[in-house]
N, C-alpha and C positions, 0 to 999 in steps of 0.2 A: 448677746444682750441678756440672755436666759442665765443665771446660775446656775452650778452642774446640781446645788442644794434644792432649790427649787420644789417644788411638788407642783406639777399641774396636770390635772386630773383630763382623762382624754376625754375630748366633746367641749374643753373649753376653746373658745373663738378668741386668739390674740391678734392686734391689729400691725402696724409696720409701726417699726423704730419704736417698740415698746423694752423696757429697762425692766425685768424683773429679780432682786436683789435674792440674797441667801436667806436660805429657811422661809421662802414665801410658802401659801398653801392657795390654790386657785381652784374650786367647784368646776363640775365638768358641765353646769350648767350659765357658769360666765361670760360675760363679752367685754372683753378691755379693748376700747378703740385706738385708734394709732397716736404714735406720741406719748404713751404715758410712762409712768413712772410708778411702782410698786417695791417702796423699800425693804429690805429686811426685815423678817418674821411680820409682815403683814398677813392679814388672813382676807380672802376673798371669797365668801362662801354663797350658797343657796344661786340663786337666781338675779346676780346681780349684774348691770350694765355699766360700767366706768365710760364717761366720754373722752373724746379725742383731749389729749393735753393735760387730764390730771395725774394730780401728784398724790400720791396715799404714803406718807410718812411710816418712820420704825412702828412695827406692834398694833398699829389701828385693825379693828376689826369690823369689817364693812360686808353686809348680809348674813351673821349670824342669827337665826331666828331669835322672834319678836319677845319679849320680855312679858308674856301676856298668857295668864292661867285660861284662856278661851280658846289658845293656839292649839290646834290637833293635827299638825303636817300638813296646811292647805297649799296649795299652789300658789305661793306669792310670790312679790319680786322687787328689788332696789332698783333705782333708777337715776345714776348722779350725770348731769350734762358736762358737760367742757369746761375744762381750763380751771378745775376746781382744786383748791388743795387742801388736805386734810391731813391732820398732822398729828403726831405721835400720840398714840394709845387712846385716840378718838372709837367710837361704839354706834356702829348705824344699823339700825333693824330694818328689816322690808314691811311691809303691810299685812294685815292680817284679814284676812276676809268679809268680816265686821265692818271692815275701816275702806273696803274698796280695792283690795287686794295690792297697793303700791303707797311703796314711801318713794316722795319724786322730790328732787335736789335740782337744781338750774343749774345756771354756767356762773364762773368769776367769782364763786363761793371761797371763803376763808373760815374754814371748821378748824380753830386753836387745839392745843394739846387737850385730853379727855374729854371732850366734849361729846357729852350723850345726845346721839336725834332716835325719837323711838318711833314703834311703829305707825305707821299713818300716816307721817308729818309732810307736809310739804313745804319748799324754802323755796324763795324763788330767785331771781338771780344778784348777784352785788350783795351780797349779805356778809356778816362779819359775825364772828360765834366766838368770843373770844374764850381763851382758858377755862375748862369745865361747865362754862353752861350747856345746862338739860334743858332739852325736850320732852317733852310726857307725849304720850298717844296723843294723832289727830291734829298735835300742834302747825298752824298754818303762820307762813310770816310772808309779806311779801318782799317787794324788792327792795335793794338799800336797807336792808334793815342791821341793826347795831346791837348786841345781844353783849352787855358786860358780864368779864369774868363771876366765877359761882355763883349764877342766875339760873333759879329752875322756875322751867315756865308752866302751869299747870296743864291738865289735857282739854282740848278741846278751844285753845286759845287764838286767839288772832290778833297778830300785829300788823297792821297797815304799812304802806310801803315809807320810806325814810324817817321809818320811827322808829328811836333811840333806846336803849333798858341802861340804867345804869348800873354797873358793880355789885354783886353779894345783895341785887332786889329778889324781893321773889314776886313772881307776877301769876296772878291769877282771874284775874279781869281782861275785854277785849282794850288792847290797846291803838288808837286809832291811826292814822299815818300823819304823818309831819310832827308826831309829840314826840316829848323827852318824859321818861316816868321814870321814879326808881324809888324806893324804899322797900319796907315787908310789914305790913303787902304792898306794894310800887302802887302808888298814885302818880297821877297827870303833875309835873310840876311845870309844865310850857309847854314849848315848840322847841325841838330838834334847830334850831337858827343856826347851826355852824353847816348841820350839813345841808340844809334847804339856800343858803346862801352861795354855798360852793355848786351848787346842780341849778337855782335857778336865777329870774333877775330881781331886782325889787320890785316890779311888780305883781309878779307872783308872791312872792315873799309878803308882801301886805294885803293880797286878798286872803290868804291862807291866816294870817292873825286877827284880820276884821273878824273871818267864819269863826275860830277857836275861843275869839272873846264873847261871841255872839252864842256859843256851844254851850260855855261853862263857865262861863262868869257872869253872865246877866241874869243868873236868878231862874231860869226857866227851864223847863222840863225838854233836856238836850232834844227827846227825840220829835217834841215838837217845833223846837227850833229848826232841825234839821229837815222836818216839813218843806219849810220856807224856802231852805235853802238848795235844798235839790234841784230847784229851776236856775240854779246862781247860773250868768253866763259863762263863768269860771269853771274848768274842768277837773281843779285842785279842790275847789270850792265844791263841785258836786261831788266829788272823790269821796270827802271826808264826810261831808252830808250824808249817802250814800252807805259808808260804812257804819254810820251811827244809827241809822233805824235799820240794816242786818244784823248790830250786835246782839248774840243771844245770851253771853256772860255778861252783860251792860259793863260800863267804861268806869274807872275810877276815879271821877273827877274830882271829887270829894270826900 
């Protein structure tokens, strides 16, 4: 299952029924859990962890150190969960000291062709990164999240979980969960409804649009709204509440 091309540096940990392709390079500081898949001239460097069942496509380069003029050889490390697949000539940095020392990836991730996550970032699981969107330092997105093609996301960003980036936006405000944004710079233009309709019932789906008209279109100061609604009995309801008085880039809504 090993190419005789292969390079894997000794002290690296591979797990059972792992596939590694011609011209790979593996750090003798990696652990690739069982089941994966490392195609051709992939590069697997520094201190990075692959979970059980992913797939790292031709040419991606996944732990080469951080893109970050602060970086001075610290001790850091990548950390991508299960069943994730990252695909051709994708770019993942580990963490940098500064930032906590780890970039952490969930499970059932879909990282498109070049798609840059830089250091810091965490993603968390069901996410979708489609063709060359960036990540800057520190960017956080939760679960379900939708990242359109050539979208770079500024640093220090948050997306909330099943909310949407549309295509060639560029985003640099926090982006809250259940919305759909996109432009340059991506403003709020709704609610994410295709995917909150496929994950929830309609009744979820209509306290999550009472809360978002009550956010941002009644004229009022979100984060005082959001006051209000923190006690909602709705746990969507307090979700998005919730996110909007932590944001520290404030929300695009307007």
């Amino acid at each position: 299952m090993i190419h005789s091309t292969a390079i894997i540096e000794k002290g690296a940990k591979i797990g059972q029924n792992v596939t590694i392709g011609p011209n790979v390079f593996i750090s003798k500081h990696a652990v690739i859990e069982d089941n994966c898949t490392i195609m051709q001239g992939a590069i697997i460097d520094g201190k990075t962890r692959i979970g059980e069942g992913t797939r790292v496509f031709y040419n991606a380069v996944v732990g080469s150190i951080p893109q970050d003029l602060k970086f001075s050889g610290e001790d850091v490390e990548l950390v991508i969960g299960r069943n994730n697949t990252v695909r051709e000539f994708c770019l993942i940095n580990p963490g940098t000291a500064h930032g906590g020392g780890k970039t952490i990836i969930g499970d059932n991730n879909l990282l498109m062709g070049y798609v840059h996550v830089a250091h810091d970032c965490k993603i968390g699981n069901n996410c979708i990164l489609a063709n060359a969107a960036t990540l800057a330092g520190h960017v956080e997105l939760g679960n379900n999240v939708v990242i359109g093609g050539m979208t770079p996301i500024h640093q220090f960003v948050k997306i909330g979980d099943f909310a949407m980036i549309g295509g060639a936006s560029a985003v640099s405000q926090d982006i809250p969960p259940y919305t759909l944004a996109e432009g340059n710079r991506a403003k709020l233009r709704g609610l994410n409804l295709v995917g909150l309709r496929r994950n929830f019932g309609n009744e979820v789906v209509d306290e999550i649009k009472q809360a978002f008209k009550k956010l941002f279109k009644s004229g009022e100061s979100p984060k005082e709204v959001a006051k209000e609604l923190i006690n909602s009995p709705s746990q969507y309801v307090r979700n998005l509440a919730q996110f909007v008085l932590e944001s520290k880039r404030g929300i695009p809504y307007r």
